[in-house]
C-alpha positions in Angstrom: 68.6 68.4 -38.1 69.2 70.1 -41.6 72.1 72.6 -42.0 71.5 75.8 -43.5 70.3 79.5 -43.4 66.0 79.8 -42.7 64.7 82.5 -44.2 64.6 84.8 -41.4 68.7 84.7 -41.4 69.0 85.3 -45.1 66.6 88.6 -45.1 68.5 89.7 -42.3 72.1 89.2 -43.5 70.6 91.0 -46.7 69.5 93.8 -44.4 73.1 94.4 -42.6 74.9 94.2 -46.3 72.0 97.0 -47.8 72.4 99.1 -44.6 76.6 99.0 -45.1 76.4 100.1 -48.2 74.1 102.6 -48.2 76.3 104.6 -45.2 79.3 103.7 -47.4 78.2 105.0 -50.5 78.9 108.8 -49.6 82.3 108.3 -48.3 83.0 106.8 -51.5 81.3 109.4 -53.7 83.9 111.7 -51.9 86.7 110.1 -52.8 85.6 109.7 -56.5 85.2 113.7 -56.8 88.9 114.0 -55.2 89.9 111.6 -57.9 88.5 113.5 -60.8 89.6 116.7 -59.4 93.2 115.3 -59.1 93.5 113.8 -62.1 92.6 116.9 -64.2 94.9 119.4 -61.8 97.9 116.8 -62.9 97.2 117.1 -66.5 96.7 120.6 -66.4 99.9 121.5 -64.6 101.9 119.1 -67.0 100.2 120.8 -70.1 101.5 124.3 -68.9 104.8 123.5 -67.8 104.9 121.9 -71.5 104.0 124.5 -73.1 106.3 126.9 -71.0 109.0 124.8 -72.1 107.9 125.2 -75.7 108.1 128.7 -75.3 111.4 128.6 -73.9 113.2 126.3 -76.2 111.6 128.2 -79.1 112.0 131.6 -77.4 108.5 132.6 -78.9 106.0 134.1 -77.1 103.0 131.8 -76.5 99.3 132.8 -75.2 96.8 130.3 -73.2 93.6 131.3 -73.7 90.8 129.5 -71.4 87.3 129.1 -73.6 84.1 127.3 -71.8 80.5 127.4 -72.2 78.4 126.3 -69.2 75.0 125.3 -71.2 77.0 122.1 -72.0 79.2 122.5 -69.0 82.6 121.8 -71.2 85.9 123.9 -71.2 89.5 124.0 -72.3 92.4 125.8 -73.0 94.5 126.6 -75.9 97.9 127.5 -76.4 99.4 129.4 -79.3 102.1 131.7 -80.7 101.2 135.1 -79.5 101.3 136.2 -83.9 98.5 134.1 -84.6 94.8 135.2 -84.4 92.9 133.7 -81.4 91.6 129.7 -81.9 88.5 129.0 -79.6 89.4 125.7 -78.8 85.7 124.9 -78.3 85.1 125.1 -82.2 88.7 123.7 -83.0 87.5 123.0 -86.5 88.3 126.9 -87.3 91.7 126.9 -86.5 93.1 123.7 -88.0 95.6 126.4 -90.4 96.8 127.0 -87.0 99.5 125.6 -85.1 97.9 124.9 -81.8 98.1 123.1 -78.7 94.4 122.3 -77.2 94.0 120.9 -73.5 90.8 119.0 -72.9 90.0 118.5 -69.0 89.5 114.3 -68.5 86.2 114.7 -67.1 84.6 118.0 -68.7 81.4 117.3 -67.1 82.5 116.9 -63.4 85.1 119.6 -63.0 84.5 123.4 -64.3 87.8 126.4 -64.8 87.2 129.5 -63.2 89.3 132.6 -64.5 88.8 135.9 -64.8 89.0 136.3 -68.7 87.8 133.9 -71.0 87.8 133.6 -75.3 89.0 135.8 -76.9 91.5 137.7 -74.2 94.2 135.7 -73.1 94.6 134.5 -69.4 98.3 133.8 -69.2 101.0 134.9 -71.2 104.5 133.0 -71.6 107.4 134.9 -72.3 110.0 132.8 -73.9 113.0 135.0 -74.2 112.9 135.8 -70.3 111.5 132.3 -68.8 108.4 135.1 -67.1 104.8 134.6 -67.6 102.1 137.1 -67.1 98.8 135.6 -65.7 96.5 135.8 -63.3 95.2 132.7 -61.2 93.4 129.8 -62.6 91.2 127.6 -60.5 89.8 124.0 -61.4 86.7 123.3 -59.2 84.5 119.6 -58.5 81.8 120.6 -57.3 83.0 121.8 -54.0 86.5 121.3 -54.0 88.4 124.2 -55.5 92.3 124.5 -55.9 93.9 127.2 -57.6 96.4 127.4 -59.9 99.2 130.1 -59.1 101.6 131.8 -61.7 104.6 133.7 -60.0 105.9 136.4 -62.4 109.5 134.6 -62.6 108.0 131.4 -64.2 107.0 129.1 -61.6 103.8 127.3 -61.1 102.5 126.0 -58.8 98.7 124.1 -56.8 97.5 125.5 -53.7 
């Protein structure tokens, strides 16, 4: 008698592998999302504890300002001496007389900011003189995971 698979035992194997990782695939698009979500959150709270330390070693005043446009679904945030006229970090090729510090999210496309002002108002304010900061909340969305980003008035900040 020959060894091997018939045909009948090879389709089916090839059914059970197809059916595994079609049921799979969701879990794993999850995860993915979580990833993308994380990753930006990270880089986003290093870039403003950065730049609060900028503004405390320097004791200047800095502003963040968040800029985004949703036709192309990109945003970012830019960060700047409170003297200096506002730099839409969207068109950064206006402000290159500037001295500026521009945060662009790792995946632009996947995650969206939410904040209650954009360009041209600022959103948070670092004092440098007094370690404060004057914000309101700043959230970072993937589709439908949200966390916010949480300025306390004595400096600290914090994801919830």
């Amino acid at each position: 008698m020959k060894e091997g698979f018939t045909l009948f035992e090879g389709l089916t194997l090839l059914l059970i592998l197809t059916l595994i990782t079609l049921l799979s695939q969701p879990y794993w698009y999850n995860i993915n999302q979580r990833l993308v979500r994380s990753i930006d959150e990270k880089r986003l709270l290093l870039f403003l504890r950065v730049i609060q330390s900028q503004a405390n070693t320097q004791n200047t005043d800095y502003q963040l300002r968040v800029s985004r446009d949703l036709l192309q679904g990109r945003w970012c945030l830019s960060a700047q001496l409170s003297n200096q006229p506002p730099c839409n970090c969207l068109q950064k090729e206006r402000c290159l007389n500037q001295q500026v510090s521009i945060y662009f999210p790792h995946s632009a496309a996947r995650t969206m900011v939410v904040s209650n002002n954009y360009f041209p108002k600022e959103h948070i304010y670092f004092y440098g003189k007094r370690n404060t900061i004057k914000a309101a909340n700043l959230s970072v969305q993937a589709e439908n995971y949200q966390r916010v980003l949480r300025f306390a008035d004595n400096g600290r900040i914090r994801l919830e």
